[in-house]
C-alpha positions in Angstrom: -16.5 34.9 -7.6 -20.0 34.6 -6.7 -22.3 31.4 -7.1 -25.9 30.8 -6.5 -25.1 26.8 -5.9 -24.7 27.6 -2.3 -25.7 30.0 0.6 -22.1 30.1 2.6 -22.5 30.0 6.5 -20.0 32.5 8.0 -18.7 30.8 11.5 -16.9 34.1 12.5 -16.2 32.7 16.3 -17.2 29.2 16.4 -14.0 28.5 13.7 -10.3 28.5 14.6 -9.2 31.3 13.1 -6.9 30.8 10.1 -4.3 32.8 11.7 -4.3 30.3 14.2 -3.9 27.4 11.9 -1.8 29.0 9.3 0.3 31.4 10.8 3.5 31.1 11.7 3.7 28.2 14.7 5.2 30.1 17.9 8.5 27.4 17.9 9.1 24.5 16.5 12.3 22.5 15.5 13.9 22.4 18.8 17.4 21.2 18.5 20.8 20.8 20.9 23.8 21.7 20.1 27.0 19.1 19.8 28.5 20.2 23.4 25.3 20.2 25.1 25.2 24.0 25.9 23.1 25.7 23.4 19.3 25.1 22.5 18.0 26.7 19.3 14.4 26.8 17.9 12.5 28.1 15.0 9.7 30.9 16.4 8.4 34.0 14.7 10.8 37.8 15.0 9.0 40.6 13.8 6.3 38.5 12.0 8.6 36.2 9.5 10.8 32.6 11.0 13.9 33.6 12.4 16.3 30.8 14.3 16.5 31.5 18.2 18.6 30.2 20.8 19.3 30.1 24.5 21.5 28.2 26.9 19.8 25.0 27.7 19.7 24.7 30.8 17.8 28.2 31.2 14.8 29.5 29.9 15.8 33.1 30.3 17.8 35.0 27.5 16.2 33.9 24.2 17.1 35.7 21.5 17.1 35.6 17.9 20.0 35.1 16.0 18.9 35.8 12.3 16.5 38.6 11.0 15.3 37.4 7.9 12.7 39.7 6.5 11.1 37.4 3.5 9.9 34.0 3.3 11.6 32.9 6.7 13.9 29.7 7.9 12.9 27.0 8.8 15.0 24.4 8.5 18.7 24.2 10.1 21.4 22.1 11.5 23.8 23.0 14.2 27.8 23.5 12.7 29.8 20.7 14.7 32.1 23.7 16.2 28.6 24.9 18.3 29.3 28.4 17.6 27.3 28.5 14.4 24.2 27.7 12.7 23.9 26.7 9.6 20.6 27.0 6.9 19.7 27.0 3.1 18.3 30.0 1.8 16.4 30.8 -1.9 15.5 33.7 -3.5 11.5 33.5 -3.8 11.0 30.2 -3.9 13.8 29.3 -7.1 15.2 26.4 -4.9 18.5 27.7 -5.8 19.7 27.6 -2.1 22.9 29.1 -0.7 24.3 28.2 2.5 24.5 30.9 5.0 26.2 30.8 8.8 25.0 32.2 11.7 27.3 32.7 15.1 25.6 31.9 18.4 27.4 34.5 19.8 27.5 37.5 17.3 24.5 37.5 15.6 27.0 38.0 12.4 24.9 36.2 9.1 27.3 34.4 6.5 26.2 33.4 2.8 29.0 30.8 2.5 28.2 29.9 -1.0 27.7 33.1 -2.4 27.2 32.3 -6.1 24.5 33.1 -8.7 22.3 30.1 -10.0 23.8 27.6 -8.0 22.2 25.2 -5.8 24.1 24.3 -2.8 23.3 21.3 -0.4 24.7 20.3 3.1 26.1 16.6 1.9 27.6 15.6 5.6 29.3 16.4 9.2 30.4 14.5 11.5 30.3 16.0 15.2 34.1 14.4 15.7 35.0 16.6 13.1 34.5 20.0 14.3 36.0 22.7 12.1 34.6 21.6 8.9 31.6 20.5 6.5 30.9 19.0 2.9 28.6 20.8 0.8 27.4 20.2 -3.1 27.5 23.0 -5.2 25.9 22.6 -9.1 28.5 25.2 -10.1 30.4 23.7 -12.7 27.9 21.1 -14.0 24.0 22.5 -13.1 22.8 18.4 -13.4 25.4 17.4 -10.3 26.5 18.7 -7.4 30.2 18.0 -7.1 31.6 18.2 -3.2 33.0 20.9 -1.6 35.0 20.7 1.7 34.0 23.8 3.4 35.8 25.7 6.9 33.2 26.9 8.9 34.7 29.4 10.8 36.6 31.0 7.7 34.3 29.9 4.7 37.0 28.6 2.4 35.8 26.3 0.0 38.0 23.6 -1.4 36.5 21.4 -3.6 37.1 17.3 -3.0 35.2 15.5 -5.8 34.0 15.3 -9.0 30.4 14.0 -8.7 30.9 11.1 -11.4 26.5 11.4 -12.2 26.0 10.3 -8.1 23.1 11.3 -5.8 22.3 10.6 -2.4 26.6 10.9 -1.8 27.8 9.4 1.5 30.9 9.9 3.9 32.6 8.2 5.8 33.8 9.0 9.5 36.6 10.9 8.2 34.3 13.2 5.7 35.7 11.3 2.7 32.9 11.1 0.4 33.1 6.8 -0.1 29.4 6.1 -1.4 26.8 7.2 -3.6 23.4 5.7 -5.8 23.5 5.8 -9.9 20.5 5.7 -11.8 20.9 2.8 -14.2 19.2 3.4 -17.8 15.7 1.5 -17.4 15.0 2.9 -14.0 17.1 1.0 -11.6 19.7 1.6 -9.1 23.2 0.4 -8.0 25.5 2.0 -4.8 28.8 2.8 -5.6 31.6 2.5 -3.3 34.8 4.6 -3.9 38.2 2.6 -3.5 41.3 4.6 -1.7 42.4 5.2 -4.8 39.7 7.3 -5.8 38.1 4.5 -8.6 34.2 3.3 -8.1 32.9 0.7 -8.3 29.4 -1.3 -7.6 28.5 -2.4 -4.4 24.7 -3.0 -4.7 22.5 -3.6 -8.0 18.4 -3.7 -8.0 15.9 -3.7 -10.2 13.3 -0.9 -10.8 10.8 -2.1 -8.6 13.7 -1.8 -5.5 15.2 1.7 -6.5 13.0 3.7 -4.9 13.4 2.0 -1.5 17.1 1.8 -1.7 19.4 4.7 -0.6 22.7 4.3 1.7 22.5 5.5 5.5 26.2 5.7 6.8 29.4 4.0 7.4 30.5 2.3 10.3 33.2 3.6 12.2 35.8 1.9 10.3 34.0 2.2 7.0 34.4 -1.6 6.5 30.4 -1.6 6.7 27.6 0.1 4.7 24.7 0.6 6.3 21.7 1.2 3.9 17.7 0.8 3.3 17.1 -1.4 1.0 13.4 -3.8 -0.3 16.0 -6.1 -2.2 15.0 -9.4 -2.0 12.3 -8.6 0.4 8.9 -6.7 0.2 9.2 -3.4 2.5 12.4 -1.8 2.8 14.8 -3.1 5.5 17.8 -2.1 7.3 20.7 -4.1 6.2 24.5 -4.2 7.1 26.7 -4.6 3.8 30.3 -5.6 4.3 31.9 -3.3 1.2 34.5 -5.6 0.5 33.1 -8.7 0.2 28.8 -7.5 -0.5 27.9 -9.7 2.3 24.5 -8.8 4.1 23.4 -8.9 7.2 19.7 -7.5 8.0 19.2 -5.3 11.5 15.5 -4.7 10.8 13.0 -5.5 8.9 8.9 -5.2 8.9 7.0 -7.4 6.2 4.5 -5.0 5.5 5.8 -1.5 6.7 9.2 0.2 5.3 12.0 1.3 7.9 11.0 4.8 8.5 13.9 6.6 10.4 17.2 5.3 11.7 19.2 6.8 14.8 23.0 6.1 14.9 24.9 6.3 17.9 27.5 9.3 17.4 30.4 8.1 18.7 30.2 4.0 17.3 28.0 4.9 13.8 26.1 2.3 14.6 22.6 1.9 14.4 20.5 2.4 17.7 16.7 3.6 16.9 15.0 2.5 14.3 11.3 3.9 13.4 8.7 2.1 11.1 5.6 4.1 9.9 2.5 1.9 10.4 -0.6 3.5 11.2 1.1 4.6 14.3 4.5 5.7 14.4 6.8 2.3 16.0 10.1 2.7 17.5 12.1 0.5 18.0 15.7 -0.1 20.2 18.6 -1.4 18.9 20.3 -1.8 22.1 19.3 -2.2 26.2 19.6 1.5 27.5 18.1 3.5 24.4 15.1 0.4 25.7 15.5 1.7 28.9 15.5 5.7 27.4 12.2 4.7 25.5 10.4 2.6 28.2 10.9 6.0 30.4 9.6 8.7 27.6 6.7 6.3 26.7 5.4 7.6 30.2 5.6 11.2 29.5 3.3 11.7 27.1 0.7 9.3 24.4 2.5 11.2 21.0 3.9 9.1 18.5 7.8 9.7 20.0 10.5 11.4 17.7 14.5 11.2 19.0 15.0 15.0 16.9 18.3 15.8 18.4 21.3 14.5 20.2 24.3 16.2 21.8 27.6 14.9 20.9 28.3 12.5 24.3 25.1 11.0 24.0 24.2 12.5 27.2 20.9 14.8 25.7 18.4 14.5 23.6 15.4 16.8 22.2 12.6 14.7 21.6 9.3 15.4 20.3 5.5 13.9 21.0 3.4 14.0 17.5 -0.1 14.4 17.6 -2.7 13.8 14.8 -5.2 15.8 16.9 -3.3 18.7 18.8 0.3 20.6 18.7 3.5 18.6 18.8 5.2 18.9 22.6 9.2 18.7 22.8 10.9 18.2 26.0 15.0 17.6 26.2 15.7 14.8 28.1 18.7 13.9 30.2 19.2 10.3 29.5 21.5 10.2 33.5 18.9 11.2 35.3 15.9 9.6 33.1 14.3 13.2 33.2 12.4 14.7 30.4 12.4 18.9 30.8 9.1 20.5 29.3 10.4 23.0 26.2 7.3 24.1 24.6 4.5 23.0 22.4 4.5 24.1 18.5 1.3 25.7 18.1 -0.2 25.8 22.1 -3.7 27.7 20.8 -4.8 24.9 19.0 -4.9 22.4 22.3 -8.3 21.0 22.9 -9.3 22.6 19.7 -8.6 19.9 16.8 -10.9 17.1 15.6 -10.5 13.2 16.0 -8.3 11.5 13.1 -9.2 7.8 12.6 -7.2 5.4 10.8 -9.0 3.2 8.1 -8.4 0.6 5.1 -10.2 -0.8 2.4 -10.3 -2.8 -0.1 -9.9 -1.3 -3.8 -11.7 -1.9 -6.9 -8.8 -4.6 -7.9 -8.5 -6.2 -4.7 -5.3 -3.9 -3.3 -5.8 -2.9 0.6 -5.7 1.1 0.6 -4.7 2.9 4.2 -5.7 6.3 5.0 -7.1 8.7 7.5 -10.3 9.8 8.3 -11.0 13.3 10.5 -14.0 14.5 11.3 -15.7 17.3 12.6 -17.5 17.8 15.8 -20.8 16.3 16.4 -22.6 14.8 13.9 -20.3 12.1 11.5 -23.7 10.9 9.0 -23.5 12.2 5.5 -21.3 14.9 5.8 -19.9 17.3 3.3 -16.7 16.0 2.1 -13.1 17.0 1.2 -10.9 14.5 -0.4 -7.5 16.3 0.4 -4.5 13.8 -2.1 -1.2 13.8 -0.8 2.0 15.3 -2.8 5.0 13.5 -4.4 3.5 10.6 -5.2 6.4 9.2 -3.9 5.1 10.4 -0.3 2.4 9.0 2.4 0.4 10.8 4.7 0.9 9.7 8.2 -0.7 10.1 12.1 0.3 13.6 12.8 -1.2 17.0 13.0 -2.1 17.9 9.2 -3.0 21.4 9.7 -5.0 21.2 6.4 -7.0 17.7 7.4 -7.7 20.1 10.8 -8.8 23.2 8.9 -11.5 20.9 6.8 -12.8 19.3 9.8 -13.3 22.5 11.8 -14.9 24.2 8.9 -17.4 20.9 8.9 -16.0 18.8 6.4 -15.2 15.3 6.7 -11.2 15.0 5.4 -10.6 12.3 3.4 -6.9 11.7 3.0 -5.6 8.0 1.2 -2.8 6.3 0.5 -3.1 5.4 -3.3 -1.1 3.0 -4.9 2.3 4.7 -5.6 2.7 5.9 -2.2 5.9 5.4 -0.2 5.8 3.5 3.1 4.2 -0.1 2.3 6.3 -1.9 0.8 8.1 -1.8 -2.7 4.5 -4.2 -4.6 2.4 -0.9 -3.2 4.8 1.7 -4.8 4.9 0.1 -7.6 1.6 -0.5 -8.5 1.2 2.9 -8.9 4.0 3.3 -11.8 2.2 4.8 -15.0 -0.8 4.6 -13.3 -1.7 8.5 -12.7 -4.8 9.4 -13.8 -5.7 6.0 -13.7 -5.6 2.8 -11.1 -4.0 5.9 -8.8 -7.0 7.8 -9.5 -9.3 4.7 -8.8 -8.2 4.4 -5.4 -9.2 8.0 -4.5 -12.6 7.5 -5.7 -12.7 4.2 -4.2 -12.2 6.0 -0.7 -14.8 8.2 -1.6 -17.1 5.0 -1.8 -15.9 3.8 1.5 -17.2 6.9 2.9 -20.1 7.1 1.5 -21.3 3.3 2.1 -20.2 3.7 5.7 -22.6 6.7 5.8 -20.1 9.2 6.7 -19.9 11.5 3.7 -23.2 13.0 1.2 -22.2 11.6 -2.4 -23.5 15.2 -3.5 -21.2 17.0 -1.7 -17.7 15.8 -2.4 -14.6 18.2 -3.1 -11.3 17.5 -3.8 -8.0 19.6 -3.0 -4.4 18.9 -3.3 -0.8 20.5 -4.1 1.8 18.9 -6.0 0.8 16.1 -7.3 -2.1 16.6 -5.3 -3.0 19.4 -7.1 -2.4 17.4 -10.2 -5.6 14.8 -8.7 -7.5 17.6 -8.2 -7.0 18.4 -11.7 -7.9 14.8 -12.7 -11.2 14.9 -10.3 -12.4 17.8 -12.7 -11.4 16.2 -16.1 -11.6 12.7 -15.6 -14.8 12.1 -13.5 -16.6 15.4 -13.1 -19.8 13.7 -12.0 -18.5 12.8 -8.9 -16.7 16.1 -7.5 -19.1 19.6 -6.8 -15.7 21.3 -7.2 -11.6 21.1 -7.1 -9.1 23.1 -5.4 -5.2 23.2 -7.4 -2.3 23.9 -5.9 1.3 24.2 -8.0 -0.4 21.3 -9.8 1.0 20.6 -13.2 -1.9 19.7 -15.7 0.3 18.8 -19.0 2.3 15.5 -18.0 4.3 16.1 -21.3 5.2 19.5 -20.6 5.7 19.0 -17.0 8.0 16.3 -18.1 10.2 18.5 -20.5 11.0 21.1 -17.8 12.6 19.5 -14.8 15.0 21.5 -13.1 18.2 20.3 -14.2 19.3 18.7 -11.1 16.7 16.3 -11.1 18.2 14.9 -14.3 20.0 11.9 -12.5 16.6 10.8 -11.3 15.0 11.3 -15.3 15.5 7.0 -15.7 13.3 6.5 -12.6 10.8 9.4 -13.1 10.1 8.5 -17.0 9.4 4.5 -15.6 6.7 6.0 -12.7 5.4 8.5 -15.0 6.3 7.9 -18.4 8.5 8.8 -21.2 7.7 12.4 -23.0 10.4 11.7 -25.9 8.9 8.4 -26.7 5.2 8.5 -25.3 3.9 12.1 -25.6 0.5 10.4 -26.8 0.4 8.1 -23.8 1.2 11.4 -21.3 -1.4 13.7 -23.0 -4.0 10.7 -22.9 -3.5 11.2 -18.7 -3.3 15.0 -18.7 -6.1 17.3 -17.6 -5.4 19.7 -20.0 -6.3 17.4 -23.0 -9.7 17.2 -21.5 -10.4 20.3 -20.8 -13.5 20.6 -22.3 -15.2 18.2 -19.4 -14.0 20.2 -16.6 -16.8 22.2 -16.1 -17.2 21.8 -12.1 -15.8 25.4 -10.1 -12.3 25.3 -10.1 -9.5 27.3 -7.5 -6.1 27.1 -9.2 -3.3 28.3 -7.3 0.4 28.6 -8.1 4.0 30.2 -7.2 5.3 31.9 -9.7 8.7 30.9 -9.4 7.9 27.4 -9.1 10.8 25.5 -10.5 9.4 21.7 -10.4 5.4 22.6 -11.7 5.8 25.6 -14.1 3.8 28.5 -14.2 3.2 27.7 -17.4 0.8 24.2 -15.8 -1.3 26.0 -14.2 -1.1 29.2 -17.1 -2.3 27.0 -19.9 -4.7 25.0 -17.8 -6.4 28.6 -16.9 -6.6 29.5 -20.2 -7.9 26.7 -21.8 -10.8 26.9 -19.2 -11.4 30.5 -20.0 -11.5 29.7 -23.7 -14.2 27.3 -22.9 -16.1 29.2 -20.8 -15.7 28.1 -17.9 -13.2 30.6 -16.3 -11.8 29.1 -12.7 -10.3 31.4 -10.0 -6.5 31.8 -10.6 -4.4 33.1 -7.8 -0.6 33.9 -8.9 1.6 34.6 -6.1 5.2 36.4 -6.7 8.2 35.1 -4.9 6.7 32.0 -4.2 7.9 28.5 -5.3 6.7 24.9 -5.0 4.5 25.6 -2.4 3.5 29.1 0.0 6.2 30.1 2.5 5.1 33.6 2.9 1.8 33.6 6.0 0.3 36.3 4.4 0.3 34.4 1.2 -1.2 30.9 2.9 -3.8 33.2 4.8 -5.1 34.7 1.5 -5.1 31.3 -0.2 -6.9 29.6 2.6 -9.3 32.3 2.6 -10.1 32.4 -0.6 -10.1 28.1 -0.7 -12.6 28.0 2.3 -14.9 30.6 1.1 -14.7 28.9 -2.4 -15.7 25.6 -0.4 -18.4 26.9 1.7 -20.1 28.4 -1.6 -20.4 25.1 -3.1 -20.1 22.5 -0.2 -22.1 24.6 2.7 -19.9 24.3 5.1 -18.4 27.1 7.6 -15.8 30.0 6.5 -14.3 32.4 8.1 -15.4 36.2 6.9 -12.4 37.9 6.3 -11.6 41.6 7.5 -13.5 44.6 6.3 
């Protein structure tokens, strides 16, 4: 595409190259294995993510244990036996995932639920337990996922449970699957506990405003206790003991502003003993005197925001990681009898020194709500920048102080990145989620262009030179910036953002469908409000989006459609107005494949630089 709005300043050496921010990181994911002996990683073989490992305490003999040749892996757990590996798979980005073994040893690659159309998920282990898993498998009923125990080592499935219309199943110490959340009709929730004899029953009811901050952790070790997150009778979501015979509660810990974030049990006990809450900073907490003393000793190894990621089965080793919003993420493993912390490597060591400073800010909405965010900026000069409003997925997400590769790419390019919490996100409390039920395109909407006024009255961003990108429902704001208030944006960026809320709506993948009572009260009903969901879809408005557009999409997206960003494209063509529309094959919700993110962010900067003057980099003759 070619525009005569702007004159696009190449920065061809004075950028980060993309490769370096978008290319695969060189490890990441560090993790030990239950009986201490084996490290394994994520890191790049032959050009795609491939799991690694070593023993741990070497750094010689690194080796890859998987070749995958397509979109990579990058997530994985360690099987409880040590000697394998285990990861979820999809073909092209369909999310339906098998589950595949790899041995340590060998090399030799399993696809342990080898079945057509079915999505499998790893429910539970227990690193007592070392010969066996429980996986769900959507093979009988494609809406649940009924529970599977499945042998490791010889890949025999046997299955243990009906799934009665549960999600978020949990087991107990003994893999017996005891607990699990309904959706009730209306929106709400209630955990069910199963009796020995196989019968459920309800432990826990809430209201709509409390089921999305309610979900059970774990058992205690005698299963007489449920531990589970929960903003019942309390605004942010606490971490509460409930006894399962009798419902009485006992709260471990609670914030009044900020939900519980992350919960570390001991292995042995199951009970809690690290507890992390999400404020602007990441705050941990201990549960009991020597994790206190653990903490007080890696608080002096480095400034990160601390992650526990990994623990060996005595306890005796961890693999922690430092998060930084303004270079790579550094993991060390860390023997808690000696109080030493071992340097393992950092995630993406080019980009130290090299990233921009991330400030935290808040303001006050429109209606009166306080609104967090982050602010990064790019070197030099912070007056009256060029701007890039970058809206988080989900909504049912937050953005947080880490490295956002994205937030770092703006900056660098010369962009100030705006990024906001709206109402609906996750993290502050159940009044701030909530606010933000059937409120897209609207109060939602407000707060993003009530951070744009923040900027612009504190003199950091040019009112004239505001963009706005997104993916997910990100891509979905960015949608909304071009139909709803065009005056305000020079141009949008889409990515797998569904424009037709009623469409959208009427094409969930079928194992979403316990979740349909809470999704139709955030969003809206299609069988009983089409006219409301059309009133806040872009694509009834198409006629006002006339800013440039980059729409972007997988085409085997299963949660946004093809078919959102299809008919958005064409209605925009039919009015003149034709965006740039990049389909990728064998990609889903999102772009796996690097050489698929380096053409979209190639194309996305370039796209920004012609109408925001900022920097790009050119790509290869």
């Amino acid at each position: 595409m070619t525009s005569t709005a702007q004159h696009p300043k190449m920065g061809a050496g004075s950028v980060i190259p993309r490769a370096e921010l978008f290319g695969n990181p060189e490890h990441t994911t560090p993790s030990i294995s239950p009986d201490g002996r084996w490290l394994a990683w994520v890191a790049p073989h032959e050009g795609v993510l491939n799991l690694w490992v070593r023993q741990v305490d070497t750094d010689d003999n690194a080796r890859p244990v998987t070749a995958d040749r397509d979109r990579g892996i990058r997530e994985y757990v360690w099987a409880p036996d040590s000697e394998h590996l285990l990861y979820l798979r999809d073909q092209g980005g369909d999310e339906n995932s098998h589950l595949y073994a790899v041995s340590v040893r060998g090399g030799d690659v399993r696809d342990l639920t080898p079945f057509d159309g079915v999505k499998a998920v790893l429910l539970a282990w227990d690193l007592q337990i070392t010969d066996r898993v429980l996986v769900g498998l959507n093979k009988a009923n494609p809406r649940l996922h009924d529970v599977y125990d499945l042998h490791v080592a010889t890949g025999e499935l046997v299955k243990v449970l009906d799934n009665p219309g549960l999600l978020g199943l949990v087991a107990d110490s003994q893999l017996k699957v005891r607990a699990g959340v309904q959706s009730n009709e209306g929106g709400g929730r209630t955990i069910m506990v199963r009796e020995a004899d196989g019968e459920w029953r309800p432990l826990l009811t809430v209201d709509p405003i409390d089921a999305l901050n309610t979900m059970p952790v774990g058992f205690d070790r005698d299963g007489r206790r449920l531990l589970v997150k929960t903003s019942a009778e309390a605004n942010a979501t606490r971490l509460v003991w409930i006894d399962v015979e009798s419902g009485e509660r006992e709260v471990v810990v609670e914030d009044p502003i900020y939900d519980v974030d992350s919960v570390l049990t001991d292995v042995a006990t199951k009970l809690p003993v690290m507890v992390s809450v999400q404020r602007e900073r990441l705050h941990t907490q201990a549960l009991v005197p020597e994790v206190k003393r653990d903490l007080d000793t890696l608080a002096d190894v480095e400034d990160g925001d601390l992650r526990v990621v990994s623990t060996d089965r005595a306890n005796a080793t961890w693999v922690v990681s430092y998060v930084h919003a303004d270079g790579p993420t550094a993991s060390y493993v860390y023997d808690r009898a000696t109080s030493r912390a071992r340097f393992l490597f950092h995630d993406r060591p080019r980009l130290a020194t090299r990233l921009k400073n991330v400030k935290p800010f808040s303001f006050t909405a429109r209606d009166g709500l306080e609104i967090h965010g982050y602010l990064t900026f790019p070197a030099g000069n912070a007056e009256k920048l060029p701007a890039v409003l970058l809206v988080h997925g989900g909504p049912w997400s937050r953005d947080t102080w880490q490295l956002n590769l994205e937030a770092q790419w703006l900056a660098d390019r010369g962009y100030l990145c705006i990024q906001a919490n709206f109402r609906g996100s996750t993290g502050y409390g159940k009044a701030f989620t909530a606010a933000g039920d059937r409120q897209w395109g609207a109060k939602m909407h407000d707060d993003l262009l009530d951070a744009i006024t923040f900027a612009v009255e504190a003199g950091y961003a040019d009112p004239d030179k505001i963009g706005i990108y997104g993916a997910s429902y990100g891509g979905y704001a960015a949608l909304a910036g071009a139909a709803f208030t065009p005056d305000v944006f020079r141009c949008a960026i889409s990515l797998c953002g569904p424009s037709n809320l009623e469409t959208l709506l009427r094409a969930l993948p079928s194992y979403l469908t316990p979740m349909i009572p809470e999704i139709y009260r955030q969003v809206g009903n299609p069988n009983t409000e089409p006219d409301f969901l059309r009133k806040r879809s872009p694509h009834s408005y198409a006629s006002r989006m006339t800013i440039p557009m980059l729409i972007a999409q997988g085409a085997n997206d299963p949660r946004v459609p093809q078919s959102e960003s299809d008919q958005i494209v064409a209605a925009l063509r039919d009015n003149g107005v034709p965006p740039e529309y990049l389909l990728f094959d064998g990609e889903g919700h999102g772009l796996q494949k690097p050489e698929n993110r380096l053409t979209f962010y190639a194309t996305a900067e370039r796209f920004l630089a012609e109408h925001l003057d900022g920097q790009y980099e050119p790509e290869p003759a």
